[in-house]
Structure formats: structure tokens, C-alpha cells
C-alpha positions as CSV (number, residue, x, y, z in Angstrom):
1,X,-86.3,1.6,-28.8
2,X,-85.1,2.8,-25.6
3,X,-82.0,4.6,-24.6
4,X,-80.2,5.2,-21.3
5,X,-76.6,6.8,-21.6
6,X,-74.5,4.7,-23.6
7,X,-76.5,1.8,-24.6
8,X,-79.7,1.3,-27.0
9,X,-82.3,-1.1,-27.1
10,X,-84.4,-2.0,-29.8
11,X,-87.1,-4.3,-29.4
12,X,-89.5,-6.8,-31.6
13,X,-92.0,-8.4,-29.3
14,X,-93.9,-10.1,-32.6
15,X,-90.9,-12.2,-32.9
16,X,-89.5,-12.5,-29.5
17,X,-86.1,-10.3,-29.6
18,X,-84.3,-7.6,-28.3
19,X,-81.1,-6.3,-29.4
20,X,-78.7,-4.0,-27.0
21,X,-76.0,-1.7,-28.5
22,X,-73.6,0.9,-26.7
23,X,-71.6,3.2,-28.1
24,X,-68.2,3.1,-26.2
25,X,-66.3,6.1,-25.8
26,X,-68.5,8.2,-27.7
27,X,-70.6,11.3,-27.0
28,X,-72.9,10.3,-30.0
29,X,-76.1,8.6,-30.3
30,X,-75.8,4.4,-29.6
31,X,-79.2,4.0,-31.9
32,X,-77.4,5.5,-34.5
33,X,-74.2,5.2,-36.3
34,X,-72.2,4.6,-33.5
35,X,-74.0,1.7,-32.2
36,X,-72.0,-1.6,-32.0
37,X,-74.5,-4.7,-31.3
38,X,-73.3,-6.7,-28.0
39,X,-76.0,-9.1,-27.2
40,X,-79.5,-10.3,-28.3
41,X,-82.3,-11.8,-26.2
42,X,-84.4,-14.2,-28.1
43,X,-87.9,-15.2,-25.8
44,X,-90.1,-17.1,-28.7
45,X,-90.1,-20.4,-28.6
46,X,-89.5,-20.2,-32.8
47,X,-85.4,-19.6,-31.7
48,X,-83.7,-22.4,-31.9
49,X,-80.5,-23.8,-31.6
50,X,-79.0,-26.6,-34.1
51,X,-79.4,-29.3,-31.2
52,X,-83.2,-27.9,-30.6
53,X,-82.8,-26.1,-27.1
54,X,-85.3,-23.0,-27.5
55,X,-87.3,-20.6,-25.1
56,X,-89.5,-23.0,-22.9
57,X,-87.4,-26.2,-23.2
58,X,-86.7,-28.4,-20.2
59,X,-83.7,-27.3,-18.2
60,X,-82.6,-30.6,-19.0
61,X,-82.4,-30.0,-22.7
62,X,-79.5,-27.2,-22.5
63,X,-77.8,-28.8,-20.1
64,X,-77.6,-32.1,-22.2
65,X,-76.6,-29.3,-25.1
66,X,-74.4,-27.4,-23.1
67,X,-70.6,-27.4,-23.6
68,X,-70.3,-25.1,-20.1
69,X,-72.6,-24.3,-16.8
70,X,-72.7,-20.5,-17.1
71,X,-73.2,-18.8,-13.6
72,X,-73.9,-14.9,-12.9
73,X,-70.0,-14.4,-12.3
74,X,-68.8,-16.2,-15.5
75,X,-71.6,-15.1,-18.0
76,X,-73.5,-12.7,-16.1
77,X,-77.1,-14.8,-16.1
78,X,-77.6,-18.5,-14.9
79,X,-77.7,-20.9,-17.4
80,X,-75.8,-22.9,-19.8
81,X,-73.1,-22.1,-22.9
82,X,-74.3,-24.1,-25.6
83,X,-71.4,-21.9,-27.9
84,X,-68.3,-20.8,-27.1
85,X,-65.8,-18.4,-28.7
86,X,-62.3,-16.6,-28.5
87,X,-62.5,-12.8,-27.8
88,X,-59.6,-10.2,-27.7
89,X,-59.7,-9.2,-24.2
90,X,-60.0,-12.7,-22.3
91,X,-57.7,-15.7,-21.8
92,X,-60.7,-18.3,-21.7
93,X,-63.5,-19.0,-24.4
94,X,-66.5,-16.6,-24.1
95,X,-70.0,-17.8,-24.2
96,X,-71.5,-16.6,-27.3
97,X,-74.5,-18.4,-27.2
98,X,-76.5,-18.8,-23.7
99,X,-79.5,-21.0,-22.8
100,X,-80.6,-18.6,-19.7
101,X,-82.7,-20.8,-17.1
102,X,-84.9,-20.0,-14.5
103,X,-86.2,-23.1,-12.4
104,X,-86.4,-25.5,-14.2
105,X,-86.5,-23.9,-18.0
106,X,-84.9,-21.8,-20.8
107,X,-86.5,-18.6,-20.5
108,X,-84.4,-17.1,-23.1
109,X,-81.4,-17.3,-25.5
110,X,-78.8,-14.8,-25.4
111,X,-76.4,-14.1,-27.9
112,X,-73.0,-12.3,-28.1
């Protein structure tokens, strides 16, 4: 677990995951009761989305997946949005599910 300010980050390398939570607006603890979850990384190849894309598939795969190209501006990593979802504060869909690539594979899947 690591914390820094207003966000928390709990790790499980055995499985491949990280979770981040912050705690807006709050002087209290994010790693405790005031922590609301905003994204997880997943890095074993064991995640897996319905359509197969995972950790060390072809760039190829999540793009054939993908239902948008995500760029550092529109989802803050490069990759591809294999789900996509309403959210209070935006007027487009919001990736929810991200196949993050580097070169030419998924390093990681991010969810929101």
C-alpha cells in the first residue's frame, strides 16, 4: 500500500493488480473509509476480457476488440476502449475498460 496526499494504492503482484483510490475533499485517510476506488491496473496475462484481449496480446487483438482508439488526451494512456460508459460529469461515453499498448502490445488493462 502506498499513499501520497489524496490517493492510495494497494497492490497484489501474485495476481497482477493494483487498485488506486483518493479521497476527494477529505482530510481523512484514502486507505481507509474514505477511499472511493477510480481505476485498476490488471498486468497478468490471467485478465481477460469477454472477446479474449489480455496483458501480452498482440496490439492487433484490442484494436480488432476495440469500440474507440484511446489517446493520452482522451483516456489519459495510449491504447484502445474495449468498454465504454456514461458518467455524470461528461457529455461523451467514458472508457471504462482500456487495453493500454505499448509497441506493438497490451501491457495492461485498466479499468474505471
Amino acid at each position: 500500500m502506498i499513499e501520497e496526499g489524496f490517493v492510495c494504492v494497494f497492490g497484489w503482484p501474485s495476481i497482477g493488480a493494483t487498485a488506486r483510490l483518493v479521497a476527494f475533499g477529505s482530510a481523512d485517510y484514502p486507505c481507509g473509509s474514505e477511499g472511493t476506488f477510480v481505476e485498476a491496473r490488471l498486468t497478468d496475462p490471467r485478465w481477460h476480457t469477454a472477446s479474449g484481449v489480455h496483458p501480452g496480446s498482440p496490439k492487433r487483438a484490442a484494436r480488432k476488440a476495440a469500440l474507440r482508439r484511446c489517446t493520452q488526451r482522451t483516456c489519459g494512456v495510449f491504447g484502445y476502449a474495449l468498454e465504454l460508459h456514461r458518467i455524470v460529469c461528461a457529455n461523451t461515453l467514458s472508457a471504462g475498460v482500456i487495453a493500454h499498448v505499448r509497441g506493438h502490445e497490451v501491457v495492461s488493462l485498466i479499468v474505471r
